[in-house]
C-alpha positions in Angstrom: -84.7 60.6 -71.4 -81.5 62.3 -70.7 -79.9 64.2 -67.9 -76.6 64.7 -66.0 -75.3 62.5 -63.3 -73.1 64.1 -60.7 -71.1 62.3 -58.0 -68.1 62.4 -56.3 -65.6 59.7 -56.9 -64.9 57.5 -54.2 -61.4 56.4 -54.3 -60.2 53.1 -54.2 -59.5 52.3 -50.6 -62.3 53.8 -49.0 -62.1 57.4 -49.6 -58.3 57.2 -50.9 -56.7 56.9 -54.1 -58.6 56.1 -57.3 -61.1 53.5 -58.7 -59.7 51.7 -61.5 -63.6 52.1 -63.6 -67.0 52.7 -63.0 -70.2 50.3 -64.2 -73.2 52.6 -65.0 -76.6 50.4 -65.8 -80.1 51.3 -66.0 -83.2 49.6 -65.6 -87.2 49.4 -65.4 -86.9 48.4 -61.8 -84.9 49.3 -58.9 -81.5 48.5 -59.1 -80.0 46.6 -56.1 -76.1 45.0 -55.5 -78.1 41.4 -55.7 -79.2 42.3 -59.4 -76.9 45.2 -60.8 -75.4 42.6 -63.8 -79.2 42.1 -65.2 -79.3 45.4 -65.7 -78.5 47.2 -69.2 -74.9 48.4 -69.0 -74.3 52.0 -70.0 -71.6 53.1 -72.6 -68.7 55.3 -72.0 -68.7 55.5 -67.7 -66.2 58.3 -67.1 -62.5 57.6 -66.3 -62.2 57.4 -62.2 -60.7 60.5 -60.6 -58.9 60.3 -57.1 -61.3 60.3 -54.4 -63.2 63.3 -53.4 -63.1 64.5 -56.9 -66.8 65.9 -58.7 -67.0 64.0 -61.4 -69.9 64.4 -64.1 -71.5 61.7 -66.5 -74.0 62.9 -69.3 -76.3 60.1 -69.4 -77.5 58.5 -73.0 -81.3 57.6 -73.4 -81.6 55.3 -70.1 -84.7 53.7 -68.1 -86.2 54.9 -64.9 -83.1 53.8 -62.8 -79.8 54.6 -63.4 -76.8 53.0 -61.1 -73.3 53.5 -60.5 -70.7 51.5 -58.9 -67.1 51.7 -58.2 -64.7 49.1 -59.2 -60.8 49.0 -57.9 -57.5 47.5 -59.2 -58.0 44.1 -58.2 -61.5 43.6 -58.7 -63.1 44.9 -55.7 -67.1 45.9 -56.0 -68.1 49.4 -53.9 -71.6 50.0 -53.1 -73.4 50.9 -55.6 -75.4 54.5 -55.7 -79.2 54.4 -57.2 -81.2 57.4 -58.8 -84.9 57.4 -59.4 -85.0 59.7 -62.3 -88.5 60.0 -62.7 
């Protein structure tokens, strides 16, 4: 199962500025902030944009979820973003 996930990139202070990375996982179940690390990581995350910005992932052979989250320069966790892609 492939696809294309488009978002656009948050920033780093709210809707300023740029992330510093992005963590894309996947999983069998729903992905939620209290078990994002147990799901499987995804290689290659884009490189953040400044906020605002569309940004574009091509996603690998993944499970039924895929999620994204935003990560800033000192270590700061945004929400992260679910798809259903079934």
């Amino acid at each position: 199962m492939g696809g294309k996930l488009l978002f656009d990139a948050p920033g780093d202070d709210y809707r300023c500025g740029t992330a510093s990375r992005y963590e894309i996982v996947t999983s069998s179940s729903p992905i939620t902030p209290s078990n994002f690390a147990d799901a499987k990581p995804l290689a290659n995350p884009p490189k953040p944009q400044p906020a605002g910005t569309q940004q574009s992932y091509t996603l690998p052979t993944h499970q039924r979820y895929v999620a994204i989250r935003a990560i800033d320069d000192v270590g700061n966790v945004g929400w992260d973003a679910q798809l259903d892609t079934e």
